[in-house]
N, C-alpha and C positions, 0 to 999 in steps of 0.2 A: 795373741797370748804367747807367752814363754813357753817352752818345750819343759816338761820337766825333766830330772837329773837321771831319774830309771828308765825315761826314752831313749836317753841318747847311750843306754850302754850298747855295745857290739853283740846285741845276740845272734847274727851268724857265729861269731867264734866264741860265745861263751860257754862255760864246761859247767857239767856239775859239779856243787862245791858249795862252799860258805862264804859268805859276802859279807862286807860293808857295805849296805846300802846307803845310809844319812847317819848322821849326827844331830840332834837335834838338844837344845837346853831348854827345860819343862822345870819349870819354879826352881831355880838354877842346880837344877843335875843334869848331865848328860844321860838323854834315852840314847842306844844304839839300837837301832834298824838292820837286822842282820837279812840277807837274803838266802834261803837255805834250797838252793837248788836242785830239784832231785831229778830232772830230766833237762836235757839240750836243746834247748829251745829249735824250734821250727827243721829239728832233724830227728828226732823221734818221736814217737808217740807220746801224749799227755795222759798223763796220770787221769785214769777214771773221777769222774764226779765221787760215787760210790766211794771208792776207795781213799778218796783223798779228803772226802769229810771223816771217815772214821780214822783214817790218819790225825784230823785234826782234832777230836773228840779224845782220841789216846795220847798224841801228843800232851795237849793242853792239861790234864788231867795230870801226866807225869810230870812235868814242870813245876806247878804249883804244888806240888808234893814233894817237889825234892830238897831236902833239907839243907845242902846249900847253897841251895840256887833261887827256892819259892819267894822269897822275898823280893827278889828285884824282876821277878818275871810281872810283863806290862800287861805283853800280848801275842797269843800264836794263831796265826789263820791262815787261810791256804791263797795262794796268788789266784786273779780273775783267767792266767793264762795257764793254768791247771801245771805248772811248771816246777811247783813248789810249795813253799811257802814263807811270812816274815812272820819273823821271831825278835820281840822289842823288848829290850832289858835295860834297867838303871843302871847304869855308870857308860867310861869313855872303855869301851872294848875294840878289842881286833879280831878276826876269827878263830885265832889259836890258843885262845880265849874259851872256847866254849866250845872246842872239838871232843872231848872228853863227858863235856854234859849232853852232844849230839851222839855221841856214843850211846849212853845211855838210854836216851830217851829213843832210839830208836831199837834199839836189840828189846826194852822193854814191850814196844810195838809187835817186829817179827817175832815174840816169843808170847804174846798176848794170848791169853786163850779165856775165855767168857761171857758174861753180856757185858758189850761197848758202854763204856760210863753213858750216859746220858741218851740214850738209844735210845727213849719211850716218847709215846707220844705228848706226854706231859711236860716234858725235859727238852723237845727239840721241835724246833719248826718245820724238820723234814725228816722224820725220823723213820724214815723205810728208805732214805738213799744211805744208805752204807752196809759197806763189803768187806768185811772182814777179812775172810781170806787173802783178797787182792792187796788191801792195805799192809797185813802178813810179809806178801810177797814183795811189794814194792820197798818197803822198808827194810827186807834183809838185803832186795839187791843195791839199794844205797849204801846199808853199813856193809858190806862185803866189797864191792866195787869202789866205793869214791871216800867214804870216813875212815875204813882203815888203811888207804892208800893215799891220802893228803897229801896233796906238794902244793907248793908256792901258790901256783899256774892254776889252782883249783881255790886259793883261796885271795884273788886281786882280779875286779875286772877286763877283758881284754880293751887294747888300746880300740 
């Protein structure tokens, strides 16, 4: 079988940041595949389960609410390597594209205070793994660390 395209990136030297992951044309519009990296692959620690589903429950939530962004938002979910997560949106974009609405949607997160949209049993298929706090935490040190300091080097995979 072929290797796919997200295999063969360099994650010894990839940084956190925002990514191009694919391009892909779905009833002829371009989806962009962002990858929105919030930790360093295989040199730090990965983003709690806990924390990283109520990441994506706040996330998701703020997205499709944002008035101009809810419409082309596809899809946000957390990566299997707890590393992240991809964020899928209609049209041909580039990261520098959507740093402004990762602003956002993540200070919305560090700044989140009550019950997690969709936390209940009724609503969620696992709805006692999430961590508020930690999602809190991990979110402000993404926007503090890597969204208000974006360079280049944080938003193009390494060779």
């Amino acid at each position: 079988m072929k290797t796919i395209p997200s295999f063969t990136i360099n994650h010894e030297r990839l940084l956190r940041g925002i990514y191009v992951s694919r391009k892909d044309e779905v009833g002829g519009e371009v989806v962009t595949t962002f990858d929105i990296r919030m930790k360093a692959p295989n040199r730090e620690p990965a983003l709690h389960p806990g924390a990283l589903h109520t990441i994506e429950h706040l996330a998701a939530t703020y997205l499709r609410n944002d008035p101009e962004w809810a419409g082309r938002i596809v899809y946000w979910g957390p990566m299997g390597c707890l590393t992240g997560n991809y964020l899928l949106v209609k049209g041909d974009l580039e990261p520098k594209d959507i740093i402004e609405l990762m602003r956002r949607t993540f200070a919305f997160i560090a700044d989140f205070d009550g019950d997690v949209p969709g936390a209940a049993p009724r609503d969620c298929g696992n709805y006692l793994l999430h961590d508020l706090p930690m999602a809190r935490f991990e979110a402000r040190k993404y926007l503090d660390e890597v969204l208000d300091r974006i360079t280049e080097e944080n938003q193009n995979y390494p060779e």
